[in-house]
N, C-alpha and C positions, 0 to 999 in steps of 0.2 A: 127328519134329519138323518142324515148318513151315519150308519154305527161308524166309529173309528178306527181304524184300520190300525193297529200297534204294528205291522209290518212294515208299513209303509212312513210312518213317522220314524221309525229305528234307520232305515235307509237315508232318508232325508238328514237325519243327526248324523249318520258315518260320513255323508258326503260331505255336510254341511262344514265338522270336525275336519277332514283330510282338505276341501279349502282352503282353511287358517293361512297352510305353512304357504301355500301358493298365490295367496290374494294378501300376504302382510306385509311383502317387500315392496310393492307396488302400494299400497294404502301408506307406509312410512316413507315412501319417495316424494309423492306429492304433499303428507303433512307436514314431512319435515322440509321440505322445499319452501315453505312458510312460517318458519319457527323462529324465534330468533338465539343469538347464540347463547342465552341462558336456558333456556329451554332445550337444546341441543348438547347441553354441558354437564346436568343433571343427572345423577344414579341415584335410584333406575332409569331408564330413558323416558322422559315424556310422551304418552303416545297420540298428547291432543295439545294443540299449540294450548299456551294462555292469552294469546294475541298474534294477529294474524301481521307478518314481517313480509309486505311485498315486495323491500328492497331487495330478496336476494332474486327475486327473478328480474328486477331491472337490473343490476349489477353485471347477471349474465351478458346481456347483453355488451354490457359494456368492456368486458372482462376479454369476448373472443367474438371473434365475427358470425354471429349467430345465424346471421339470413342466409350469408354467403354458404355456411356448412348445409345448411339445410335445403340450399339448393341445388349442392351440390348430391346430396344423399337422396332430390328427389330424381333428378335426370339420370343419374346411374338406376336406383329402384325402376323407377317409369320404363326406362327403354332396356334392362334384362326382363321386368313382366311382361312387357309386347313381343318380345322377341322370343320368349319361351313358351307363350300362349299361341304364337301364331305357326311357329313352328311345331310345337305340339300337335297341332291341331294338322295341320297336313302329316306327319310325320305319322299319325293316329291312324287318317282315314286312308293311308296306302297300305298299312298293317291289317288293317281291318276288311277291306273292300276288296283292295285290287289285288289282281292275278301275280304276283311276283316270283321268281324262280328261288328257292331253296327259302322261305317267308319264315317259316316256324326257326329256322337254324338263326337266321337273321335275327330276327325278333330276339329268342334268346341271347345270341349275344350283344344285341344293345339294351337288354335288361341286367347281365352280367358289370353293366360300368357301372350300375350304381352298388355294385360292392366294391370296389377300388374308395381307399377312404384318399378325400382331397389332397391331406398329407402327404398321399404318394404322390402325389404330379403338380404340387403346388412350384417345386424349385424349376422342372422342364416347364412348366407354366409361365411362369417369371423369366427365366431365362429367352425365352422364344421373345413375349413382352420389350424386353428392355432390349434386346439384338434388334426390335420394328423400331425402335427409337418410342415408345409408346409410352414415355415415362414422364415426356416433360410438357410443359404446356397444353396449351388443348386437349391436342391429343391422349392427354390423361384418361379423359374419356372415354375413350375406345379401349386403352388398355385396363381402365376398372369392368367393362361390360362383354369386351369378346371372348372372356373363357366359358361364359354364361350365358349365350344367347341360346343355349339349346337343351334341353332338359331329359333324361329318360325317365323319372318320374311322371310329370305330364304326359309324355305320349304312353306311357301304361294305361293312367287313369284313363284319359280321354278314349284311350280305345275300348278299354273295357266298357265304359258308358257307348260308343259308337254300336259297340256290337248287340244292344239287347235293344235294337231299332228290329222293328219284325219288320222281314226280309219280303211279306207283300206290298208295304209303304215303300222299298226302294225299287220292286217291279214296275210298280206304279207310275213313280217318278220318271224310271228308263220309256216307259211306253208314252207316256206324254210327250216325250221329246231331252229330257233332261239328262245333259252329259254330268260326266265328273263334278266340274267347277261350279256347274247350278245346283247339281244333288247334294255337293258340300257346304254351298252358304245360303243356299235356296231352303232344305229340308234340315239336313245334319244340323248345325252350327246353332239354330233357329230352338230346336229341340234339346238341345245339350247346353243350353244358356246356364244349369244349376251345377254342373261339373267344369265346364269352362271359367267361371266363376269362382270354383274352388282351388282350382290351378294359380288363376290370380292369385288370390289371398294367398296362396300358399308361396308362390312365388317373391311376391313385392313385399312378404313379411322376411324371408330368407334374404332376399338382398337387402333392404334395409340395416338389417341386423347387421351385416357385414363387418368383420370386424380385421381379420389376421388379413388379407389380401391388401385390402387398403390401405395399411399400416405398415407393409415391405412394398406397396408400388408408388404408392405419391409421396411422391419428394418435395415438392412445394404445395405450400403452407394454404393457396389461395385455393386449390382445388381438392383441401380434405374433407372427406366427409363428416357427418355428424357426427357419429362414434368417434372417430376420433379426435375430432376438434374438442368434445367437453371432456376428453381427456385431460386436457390442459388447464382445466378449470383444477385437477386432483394435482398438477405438478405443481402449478404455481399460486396457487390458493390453498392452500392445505390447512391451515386454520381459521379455514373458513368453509365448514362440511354444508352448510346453510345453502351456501353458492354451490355446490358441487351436486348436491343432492334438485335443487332446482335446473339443474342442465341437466341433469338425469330426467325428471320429471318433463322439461319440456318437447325431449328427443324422445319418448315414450306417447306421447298423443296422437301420431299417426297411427303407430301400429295397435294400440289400443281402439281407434274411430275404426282401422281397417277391420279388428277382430270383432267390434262389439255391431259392426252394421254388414258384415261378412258371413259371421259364423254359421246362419242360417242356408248360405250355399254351401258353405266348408260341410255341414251335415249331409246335405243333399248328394253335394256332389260327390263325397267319399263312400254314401250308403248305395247309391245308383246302382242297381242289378245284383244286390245281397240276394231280395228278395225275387221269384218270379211268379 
């Protein structure tokens, strides 16, 4: 039997303790999202139903148009993640690879945008937006996803992951026959599957979330997204925390499925070329 390691159980307890504050809004979101309102009414707060209240997640339903929000918070999610992975992803292996005139000045300054906070270009953002007509109807679409189709986050990662590819695997490739566009989704792409990956997550958890853009660009009711929609459950429900805490609860399952079957590329793909 392994002597016990007292260093490594002390670690385990600080981690385990600094958890608490970050896994208990989430554990009372879904328990209380089944509580009922005596159980939600109680000081101190109950922090385990005494019976399980599955009205308030059919309620939601009925309260705001549920599918529609959440279809709408998948096609916006869905197509800034493609659009920022794919672009990335070229955007990576011109940085990385090809011959470009002044490359390092370049590079730096589109590594420079991501100190600009949103803040600053949210109004010239909007402004440009609603001048395209991009406010109403369908085309809501296009104006929830075109400030985001392009990431400089992503192409940092991805190029750093590109670059610790040894440079006899792409002589190689060149000598077989292989231009640009086969060396990029033939070799590159193939091999960088745990950073490409982590872009995603990292991406389609960030638009999801979305919250302030959403919330000054749609103007009608049928094309909000989910954040905002179970907002409306806090306006006109309000004594009724039961319902409010269960539209929180159910707009939280994606991005929890993304983290909890993700975060193993999220590791991969952030630790790529620490080591060599």
């Amino acid at each position: 039997m392994k002597k016990l390691n007292l260093g490594r159980v002390a670690v385990y307890l600080v981690l385990g303790l600094a958890a608490i504050p970050v896994l208990f809004p989430v554990y009372y979101g879904f328990v209380g999202a089944v509580m009922g309102p005596g159980d939600l009414a109680t000081y101190p707060p109950a922090l385990v139903p005494s019976a399980l209240h599955w009205q308030n997640v059919t309620d939601v339903f009925r309260s705001v148009p549920l599918g529609r929000f959440y279809a709408n918070s998948a096609v916006q999610a869905g197509v800034v993640t493609v659009a920022q992975v794919v672009t990335s992803i070229f955007a990576a292996y011109a940085f990385a690879f090809l011959r470009l005139p002044a490359k390092a000045a370049t590079f730096s300054l589109f590594l420079a945008t991501l100190m600009v906070p949103w803040e600053a270009i949210i109004i010239p953002n909007y402004l440009a937006i609603s001048d395209w007509g991009l406010t109403r109807g369908g085309l809501t679409y296009l104006g929830l996803v075109l400030p985001f189709l392009a990431s400089a986050f992503g192409t940092f990662l991805l190029r750093q992951a590109f670059l610790q590819f040894p440079s006899e695997l792409r002589d190689a490739a060149v000598i077989d026959g292989c231009g640009h566009w086969r060396l990029l989704w033939r070799v590159i792409v193939p091999l960088s599957k745990p950073s490409i990956a982590a872009v995603g997550v990292y991406v389609f958890l960030s638009a999801w979330n979305q919250y302030f853009w959403p919330l000054i660009l749609i103007r009608d009711t049928e094309f909000q997204t989910l954040q905002i929609g179970i907002s409306q459950l806090n306006d006109a429900e309000a004594a009724q925390p039961g319902l409010v805490l269960a539209g929180v609860a159910l707009s939280l399952l994606p991005t929890l499925a993304v983290v909890i079957f993700g975060q193993r590329y999220i590791v991969r793909g952030l630790t790529a070329g620490a080591l060599r």
